[in-house]
C-alpha positions as CSV (number, residue, x, y, z in Angstrom):
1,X,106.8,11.4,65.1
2,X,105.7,8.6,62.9
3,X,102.2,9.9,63.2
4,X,102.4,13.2,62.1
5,X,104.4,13.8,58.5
6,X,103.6,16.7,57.4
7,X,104.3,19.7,55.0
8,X,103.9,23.5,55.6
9,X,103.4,26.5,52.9
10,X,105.1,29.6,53.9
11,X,102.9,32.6,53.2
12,X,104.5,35.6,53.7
13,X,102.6,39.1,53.4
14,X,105.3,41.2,52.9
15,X,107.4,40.7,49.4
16,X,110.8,39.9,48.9
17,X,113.2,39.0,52.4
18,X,112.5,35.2,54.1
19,X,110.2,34.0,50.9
20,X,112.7,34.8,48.2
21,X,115.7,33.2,50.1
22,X,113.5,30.1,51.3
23,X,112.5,29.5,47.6
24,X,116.1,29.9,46.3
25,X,117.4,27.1,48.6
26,X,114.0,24.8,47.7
27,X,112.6,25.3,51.4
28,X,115.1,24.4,52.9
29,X,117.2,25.9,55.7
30,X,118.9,25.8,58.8
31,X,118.3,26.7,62.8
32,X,121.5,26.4,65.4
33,X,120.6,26.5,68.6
34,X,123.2,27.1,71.2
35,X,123.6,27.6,75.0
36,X,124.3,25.9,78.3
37,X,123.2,22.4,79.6
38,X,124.7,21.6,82.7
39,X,127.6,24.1,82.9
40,X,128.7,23.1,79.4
41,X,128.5,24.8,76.4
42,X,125.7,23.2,73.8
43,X,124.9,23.4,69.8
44,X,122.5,21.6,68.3
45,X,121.9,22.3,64.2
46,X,119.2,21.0,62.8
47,X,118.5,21.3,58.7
48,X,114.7,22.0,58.0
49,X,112.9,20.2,55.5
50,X,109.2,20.1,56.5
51,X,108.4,23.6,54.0
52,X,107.1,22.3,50.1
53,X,106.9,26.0,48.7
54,X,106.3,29.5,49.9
55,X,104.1,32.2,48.6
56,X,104.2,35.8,48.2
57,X,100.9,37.1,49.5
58,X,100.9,40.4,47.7
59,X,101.1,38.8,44.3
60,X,99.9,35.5,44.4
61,X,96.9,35.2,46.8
62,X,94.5,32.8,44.7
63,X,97.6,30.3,45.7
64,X,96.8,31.2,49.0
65,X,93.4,30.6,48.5
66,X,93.9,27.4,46.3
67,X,95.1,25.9,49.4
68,X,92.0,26.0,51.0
69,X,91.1,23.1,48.5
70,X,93.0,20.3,50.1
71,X,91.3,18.8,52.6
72,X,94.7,17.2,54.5
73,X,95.3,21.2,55.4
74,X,94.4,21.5,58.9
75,X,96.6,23.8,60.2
76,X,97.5,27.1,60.2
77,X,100.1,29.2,62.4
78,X,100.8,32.8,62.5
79,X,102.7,35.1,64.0
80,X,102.2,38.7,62.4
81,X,103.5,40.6,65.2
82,X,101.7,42.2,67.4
83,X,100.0,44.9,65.2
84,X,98.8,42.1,62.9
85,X,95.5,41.1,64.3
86,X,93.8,44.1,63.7
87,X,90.4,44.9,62.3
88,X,90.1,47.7,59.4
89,X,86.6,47.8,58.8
90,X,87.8,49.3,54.4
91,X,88.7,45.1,53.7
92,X,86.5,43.6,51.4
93,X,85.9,40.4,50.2
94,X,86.1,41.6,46.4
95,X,89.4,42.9,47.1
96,X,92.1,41.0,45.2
97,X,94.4,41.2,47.9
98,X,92.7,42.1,51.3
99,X,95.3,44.5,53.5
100,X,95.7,43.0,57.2
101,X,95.7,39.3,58.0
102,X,92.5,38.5,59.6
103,X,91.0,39.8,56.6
104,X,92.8,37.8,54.5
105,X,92.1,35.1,56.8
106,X,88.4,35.5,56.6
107,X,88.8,35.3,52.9
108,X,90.8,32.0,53.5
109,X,87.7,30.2,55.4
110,X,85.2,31.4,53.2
111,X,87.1,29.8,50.1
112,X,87.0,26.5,52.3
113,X,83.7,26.4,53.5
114,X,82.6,26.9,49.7
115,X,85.2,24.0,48.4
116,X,83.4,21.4,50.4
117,X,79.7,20.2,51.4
118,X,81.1,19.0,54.6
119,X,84.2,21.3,55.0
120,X,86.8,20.2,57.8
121,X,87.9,23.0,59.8
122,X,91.6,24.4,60.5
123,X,93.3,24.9,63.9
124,X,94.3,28.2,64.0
125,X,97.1,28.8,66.5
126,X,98.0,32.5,66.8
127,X,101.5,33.4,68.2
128,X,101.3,37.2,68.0
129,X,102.3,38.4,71.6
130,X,99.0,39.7,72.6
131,X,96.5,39.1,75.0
132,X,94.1,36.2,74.2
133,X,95.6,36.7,70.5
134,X,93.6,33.6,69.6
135,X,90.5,34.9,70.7
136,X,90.7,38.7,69.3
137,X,92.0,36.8,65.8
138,X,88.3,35.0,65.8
139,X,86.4,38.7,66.8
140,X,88.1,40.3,63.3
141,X,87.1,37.0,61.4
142,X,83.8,37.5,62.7
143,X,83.3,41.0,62.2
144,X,84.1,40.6,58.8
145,X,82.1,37.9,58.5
146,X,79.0,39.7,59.3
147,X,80.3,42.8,57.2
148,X,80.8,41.2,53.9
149,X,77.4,38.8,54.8
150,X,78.3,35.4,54.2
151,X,75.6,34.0,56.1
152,X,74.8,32.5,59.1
153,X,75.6,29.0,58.2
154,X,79.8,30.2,57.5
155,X,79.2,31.8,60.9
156,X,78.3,28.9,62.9
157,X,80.8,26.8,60.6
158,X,83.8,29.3,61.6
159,X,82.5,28.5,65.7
160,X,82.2,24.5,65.3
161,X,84.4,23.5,62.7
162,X,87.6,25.6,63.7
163,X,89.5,25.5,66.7
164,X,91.1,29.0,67.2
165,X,94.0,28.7,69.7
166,X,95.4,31.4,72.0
167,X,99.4,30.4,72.1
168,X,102.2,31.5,74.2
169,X,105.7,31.2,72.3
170,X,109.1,31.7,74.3
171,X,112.2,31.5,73.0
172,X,115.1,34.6,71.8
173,X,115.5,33.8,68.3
174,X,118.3,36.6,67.1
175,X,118.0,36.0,63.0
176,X,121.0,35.7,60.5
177,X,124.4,35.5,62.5
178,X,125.8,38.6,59.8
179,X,128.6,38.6,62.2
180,X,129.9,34.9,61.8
181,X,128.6,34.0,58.4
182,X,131.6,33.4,57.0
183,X,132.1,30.6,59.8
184,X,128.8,28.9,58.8
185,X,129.7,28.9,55.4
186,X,133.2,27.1,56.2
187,X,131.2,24.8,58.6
188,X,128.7,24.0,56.1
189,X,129.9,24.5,52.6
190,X,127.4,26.3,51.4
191,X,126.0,29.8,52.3
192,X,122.4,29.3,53.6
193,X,121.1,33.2,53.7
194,X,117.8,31.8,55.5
195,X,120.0,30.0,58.1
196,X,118.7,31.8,61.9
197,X,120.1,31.4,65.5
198,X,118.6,30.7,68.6
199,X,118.3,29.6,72.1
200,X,118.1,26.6,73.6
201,X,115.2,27.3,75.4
202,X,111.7,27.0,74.1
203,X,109.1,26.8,75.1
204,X,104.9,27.0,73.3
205,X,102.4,26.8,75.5
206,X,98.5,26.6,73.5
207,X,94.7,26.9,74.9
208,X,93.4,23.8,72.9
209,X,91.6,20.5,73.0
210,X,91.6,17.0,73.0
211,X,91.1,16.5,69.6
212,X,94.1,19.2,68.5
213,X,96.3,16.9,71.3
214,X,95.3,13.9,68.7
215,X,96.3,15.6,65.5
216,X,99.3,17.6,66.6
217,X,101.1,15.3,68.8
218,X,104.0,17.4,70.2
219,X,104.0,16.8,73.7
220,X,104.5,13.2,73.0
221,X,107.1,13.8,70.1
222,X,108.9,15.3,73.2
223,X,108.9,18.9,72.2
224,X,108.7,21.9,74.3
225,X,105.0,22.1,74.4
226,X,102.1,22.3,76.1
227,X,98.4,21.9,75.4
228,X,96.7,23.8,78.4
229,X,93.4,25.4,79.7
230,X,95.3,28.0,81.2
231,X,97.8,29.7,78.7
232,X,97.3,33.1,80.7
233,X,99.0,32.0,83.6
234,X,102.2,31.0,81.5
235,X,101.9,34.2,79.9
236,X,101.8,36.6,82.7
237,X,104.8,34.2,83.9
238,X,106.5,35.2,81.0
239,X,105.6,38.9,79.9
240,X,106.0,40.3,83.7
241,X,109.5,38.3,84.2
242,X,111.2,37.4,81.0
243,X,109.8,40.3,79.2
244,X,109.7,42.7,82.1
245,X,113.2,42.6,83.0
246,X,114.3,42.4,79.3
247,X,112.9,46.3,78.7
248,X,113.6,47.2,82.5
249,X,117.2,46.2,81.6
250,X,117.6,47.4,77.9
251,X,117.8,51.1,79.0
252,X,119.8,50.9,82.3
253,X,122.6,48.5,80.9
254,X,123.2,50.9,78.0
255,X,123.0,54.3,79.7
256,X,125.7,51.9,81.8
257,X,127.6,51.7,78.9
258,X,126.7,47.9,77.6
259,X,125.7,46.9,74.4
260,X,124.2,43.4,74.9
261,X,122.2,41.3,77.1
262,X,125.2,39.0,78.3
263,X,127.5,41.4,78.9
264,X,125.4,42.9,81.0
265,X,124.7,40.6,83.1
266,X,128.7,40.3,83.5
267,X,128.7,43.6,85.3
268,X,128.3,43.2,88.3
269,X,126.1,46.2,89.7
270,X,123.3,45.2,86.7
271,X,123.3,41.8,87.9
272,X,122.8,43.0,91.4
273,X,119.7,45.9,90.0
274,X,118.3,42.3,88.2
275,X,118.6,40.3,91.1
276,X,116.5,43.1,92.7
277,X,113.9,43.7,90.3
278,X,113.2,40.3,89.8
279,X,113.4,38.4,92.7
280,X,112.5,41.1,95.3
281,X,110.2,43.4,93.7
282,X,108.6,41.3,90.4
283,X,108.0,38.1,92.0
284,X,106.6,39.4,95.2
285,X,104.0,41.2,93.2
286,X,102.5,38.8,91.1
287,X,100.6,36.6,93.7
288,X,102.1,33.2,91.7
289,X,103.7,30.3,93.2
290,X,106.8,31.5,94.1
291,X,108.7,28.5,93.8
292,X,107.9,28.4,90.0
293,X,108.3,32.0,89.1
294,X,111.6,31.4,91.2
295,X,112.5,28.4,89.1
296,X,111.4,30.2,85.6
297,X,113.9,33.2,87.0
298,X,116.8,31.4,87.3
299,X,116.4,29.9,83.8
300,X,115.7,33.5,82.7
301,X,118.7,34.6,84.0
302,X,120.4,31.8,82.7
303,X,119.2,32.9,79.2
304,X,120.5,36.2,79.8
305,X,123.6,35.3,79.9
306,X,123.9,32.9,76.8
307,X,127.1,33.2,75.4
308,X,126.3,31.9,72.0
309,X,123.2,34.4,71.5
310,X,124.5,38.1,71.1
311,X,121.1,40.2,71.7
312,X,121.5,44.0,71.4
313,X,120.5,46.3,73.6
314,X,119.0,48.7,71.2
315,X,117.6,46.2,69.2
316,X,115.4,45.7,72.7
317,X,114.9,49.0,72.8
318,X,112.7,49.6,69.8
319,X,109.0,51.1,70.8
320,X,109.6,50.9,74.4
321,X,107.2,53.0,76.2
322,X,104.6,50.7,75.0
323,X,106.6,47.9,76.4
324,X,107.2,49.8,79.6
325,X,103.6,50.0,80.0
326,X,102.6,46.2,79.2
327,X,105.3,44.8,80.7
328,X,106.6,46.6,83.5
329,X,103.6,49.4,84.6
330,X,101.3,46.3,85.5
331,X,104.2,44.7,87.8
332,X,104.5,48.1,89.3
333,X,101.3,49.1,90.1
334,X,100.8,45.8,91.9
335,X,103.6,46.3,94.1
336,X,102.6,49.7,95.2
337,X,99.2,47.9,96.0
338,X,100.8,45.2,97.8
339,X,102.5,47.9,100.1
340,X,106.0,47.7,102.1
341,X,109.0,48.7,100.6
342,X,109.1,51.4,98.0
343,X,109.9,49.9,94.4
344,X,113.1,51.4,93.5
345,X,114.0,48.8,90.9
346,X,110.8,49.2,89.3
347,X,110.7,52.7,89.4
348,X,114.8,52.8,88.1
349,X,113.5,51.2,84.8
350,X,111.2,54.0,84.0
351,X,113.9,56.5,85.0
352,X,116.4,54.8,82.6
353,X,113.4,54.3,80.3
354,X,113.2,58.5,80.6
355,X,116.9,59.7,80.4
356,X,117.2,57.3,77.6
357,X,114.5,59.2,75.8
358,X,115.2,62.5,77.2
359,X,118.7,62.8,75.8
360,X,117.6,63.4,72.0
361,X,119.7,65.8,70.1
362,X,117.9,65.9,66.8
363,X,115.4,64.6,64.6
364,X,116.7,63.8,60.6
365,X,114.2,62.6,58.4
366,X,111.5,60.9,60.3
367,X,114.5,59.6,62.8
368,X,115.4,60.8,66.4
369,X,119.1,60.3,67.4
370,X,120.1,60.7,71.2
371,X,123.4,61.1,72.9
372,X,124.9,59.7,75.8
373,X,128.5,60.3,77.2
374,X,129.3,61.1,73.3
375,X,127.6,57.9,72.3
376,X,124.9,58.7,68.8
377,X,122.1,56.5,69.0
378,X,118.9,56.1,67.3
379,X,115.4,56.2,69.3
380,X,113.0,54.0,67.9
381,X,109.3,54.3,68.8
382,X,105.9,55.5,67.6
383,X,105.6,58.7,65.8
384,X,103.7,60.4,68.8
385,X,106.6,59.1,71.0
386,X,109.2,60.8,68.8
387,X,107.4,63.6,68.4
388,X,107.3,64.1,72.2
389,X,110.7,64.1,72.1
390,X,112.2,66.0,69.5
391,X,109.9,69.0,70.9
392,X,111.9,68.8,74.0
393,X,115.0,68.8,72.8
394,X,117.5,70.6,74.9
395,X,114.8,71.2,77.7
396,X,115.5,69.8,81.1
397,X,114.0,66.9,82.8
398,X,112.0,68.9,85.3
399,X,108.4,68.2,86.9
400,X,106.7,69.6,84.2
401,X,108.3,67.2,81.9
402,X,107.9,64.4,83.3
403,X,104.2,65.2,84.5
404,X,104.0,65.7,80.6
405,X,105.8,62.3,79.8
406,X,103.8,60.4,83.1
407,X,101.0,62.2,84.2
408,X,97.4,61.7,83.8
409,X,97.5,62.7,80.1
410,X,100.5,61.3,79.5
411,X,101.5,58.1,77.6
412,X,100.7,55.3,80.0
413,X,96.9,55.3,80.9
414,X,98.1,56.2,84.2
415,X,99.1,59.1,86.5
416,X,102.7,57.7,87.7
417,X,103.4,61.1,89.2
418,X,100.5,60.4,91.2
419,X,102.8,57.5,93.2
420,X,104.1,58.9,96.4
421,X,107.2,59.4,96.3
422,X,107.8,58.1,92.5
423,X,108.7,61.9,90.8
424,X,110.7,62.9,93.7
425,X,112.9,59.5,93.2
426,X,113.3,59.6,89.7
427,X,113.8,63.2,88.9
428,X,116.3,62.6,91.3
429,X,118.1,59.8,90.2
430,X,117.8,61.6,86.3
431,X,120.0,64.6,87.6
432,X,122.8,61.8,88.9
433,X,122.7,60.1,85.3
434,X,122.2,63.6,83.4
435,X,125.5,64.9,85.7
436,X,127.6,61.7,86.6
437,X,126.5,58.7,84.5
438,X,124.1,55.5,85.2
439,X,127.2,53.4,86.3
440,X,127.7,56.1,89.5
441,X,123.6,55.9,90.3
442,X,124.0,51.7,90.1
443,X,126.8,52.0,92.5
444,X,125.0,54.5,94.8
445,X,121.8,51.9,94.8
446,X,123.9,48.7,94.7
447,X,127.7,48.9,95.2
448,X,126.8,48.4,99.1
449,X,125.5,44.9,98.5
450,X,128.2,44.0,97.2
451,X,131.0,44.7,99.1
């Protein structure tokens, strides 16, 4: 856009990794996208250019804060995963270095509401998958505000002057291809370490204004965004389909014996248990227009079965009973609300969820390892997840366990057991998996509709 040449500073908080190879190669660095347009396969490669230096957080914040000086900086974008917006009340403003990023953020503002007498604001779009992450971002900023007393006037300034965004990002970005770097490299002639793969789809939606439309002109640069009032409806769209079916799926396909997202959606009987959860159970629940969650579905499952974008199972896996409960636990509730039929999709993904956790063997350093059908893999979770576990070991998945795992103290807020007829059907359907495998139980559910 001829309107809008800009620059960005890469600030990592971490040292070392993306920083380190981004400043080797002077910024720059390549994203290949690749999928299907119309039944044919697509790549698009694209060399980025835009980034004019990075900086290591942890030993170089007063360049952090030195940015805060140029009055053409008006934007500033994070995504610090979900555990980033946090508050920890032991960040100062004296600290050299403050620990989490809002703190650090804080510090930012201040620095820029002292540089100027009539200090322009930033728009601050947060794209950490939480709820209303723009929102909570501004409550730690706040809070430390009023901790460290910097007076009422960088208070109101941080309210009127700054603009910060709730966003919604959506698209599978799988990292450095290790698999096929060698072909880059031939492709390319050079060995770009920082080079990542994705999807074709994207898609960002943001909670923001007329002004930000002015100044950040991607909707009419033709990009996949969209400046809304209503970002929570394209994120419930999102986290109860795309994400909902990703961790209902990650478990079940590899207890089935898969290992990634496309082929799974190859076999037959998990296609059948997705077209089930999603179309009949998911959608129903959500009280959305059906034709656009029907729409987003299909381009869902679409994504699924990308050829070009090799997503692992296990990688999906990682830390999710807390995905279970955000993504999935909601959908289910609502469709035990709603009435009629009995959830059995919904309620397989907790079972697969279950048998995938229940089958630990041991615990090595800090790690819990599981096996399945003489298959060693790693579980990946929260301490007090693990440690659930690994004190289970060997112990069978009985009513007692799982009222441990799903019951009113348990680890999902709710009493699942409490669901007629929800323990009976999946302390069942563990014993088939436990005794004959998850391919046998998919049959038993689904081979019917498809003969």
């Amino acid at each position: 856009k001829e309107n809008f040449q800009s620059k960005v500073v890469v600030v990592q908080s971490t040292s070392g990794g993306k920083g380190v190879q981004l400043a080797e190669q002077d910024g720059l660095y390549q994203v290949y996208l690749k999928g299907m347009e119309n039944g044919m396969p697509v790549t698009k490669n694209r060399l980025i250019s835009c980034i004019s230096r990075t900086i290591d957080a942890r030993e170089h914040f007063d360049q952090v804060l030195e940015t805060a000086h140029n009055p053409d900086m008006r934007f500033i974008i994070s995504n610090t995963t979900e555990a980033g917006i946090v508050y920890d009340e032991n960040c100062k403003l004296e600290d050299r270095v403050p620990r989490t990023f809002p703190a650090k953020l804080t510090k930012l503002l201040f620095e820029r509401y002292r540089a100027f007498s009539d200090a322009k604001g930033y728009f601050i779009l947060s794209c950490e998958l939480i709820d209303d992450n723009g929102t909570e971002l501004l409550k730690c900023v706040l809070r430390h505000a009023e901790d460290w007393k910097l007076g009422q006037g960088f208070c109101e300034w941080l309210t009127t002057e700054n603009l910060f965004c709730t966003t919604l990002v959506d698209r599978i970005v799988t990292g450095y291809p290790k698999e096929e770097a060698e072909t880059y490299v031939e492709e390319n002639g050079w060995e770009d370490t920082a080079l990542v793969v994705g999807e074709l789809f994207g898609f960002w939606a943001i909670a923001g204004s007329e002004q930000l439309k002015k100044e950040f002109p991607a909707e009419d640069a033709g990009l996949p965004v969209v400046i809304t009032d209503n970002v929570a409806y394209y994120k419930k769209r999102k986290v109860r389909i795309l994400n909902g079916a990703h961790t209902s799926m990650a478990t079940v396909s590899f207890l089935a014996g898969e290992n990634y997202v496309r082929e799974s959606t190859e076999n037959p009987l998990i296609r059948e248990y997705l077209n089930q959860l999603i179309y009949h159970e998911i959608i129903p629940s959500l009280g959305m227009d059906p034709s656009d969650m029907s729409r987003f579905a299909d381009e869902v499952i679409d994504r699924f079965r990308n050829p070009y974008v090799k997503h692992r199972l296990l990688d999906i896996t990682l830390n999710s009973v807390a995905k279970w409960k955000a993504r999935v636990l909601p959908t289910l509730l609502e469709a035990v609300e709603k009435g009629g039929n009995f959830p059995e999709a919904l309620t397989l993904s907790f079972t697969g969820l279950l048998s995938f956790y229940s089958a630990a063997v041991r615990m090595e350093n800090g790690r819990l390892y599981g096996m399945y059908q003489d298959q060693l893999y790693e579980i990946r979770d929260d301490k007090e997840v693990l440690d659930f576990f690994a004190e289970r070991i060997n112990k069978p998945v009985d009513a007692a366990y799982l009222r441990d795992f799903a019951g009113k103290y348990g680890f999902f807020g709710y009493d699942l057991t409490g669901i007629d007829g929800f323990a009976k059907q999946v302390l069942k359907d563990c014993e088939i998996i436990k005794e004959k495998g998850m391919q046998i139980l998919l049959e038993q559910k689904y081979g019917t509709a498809l003969a």
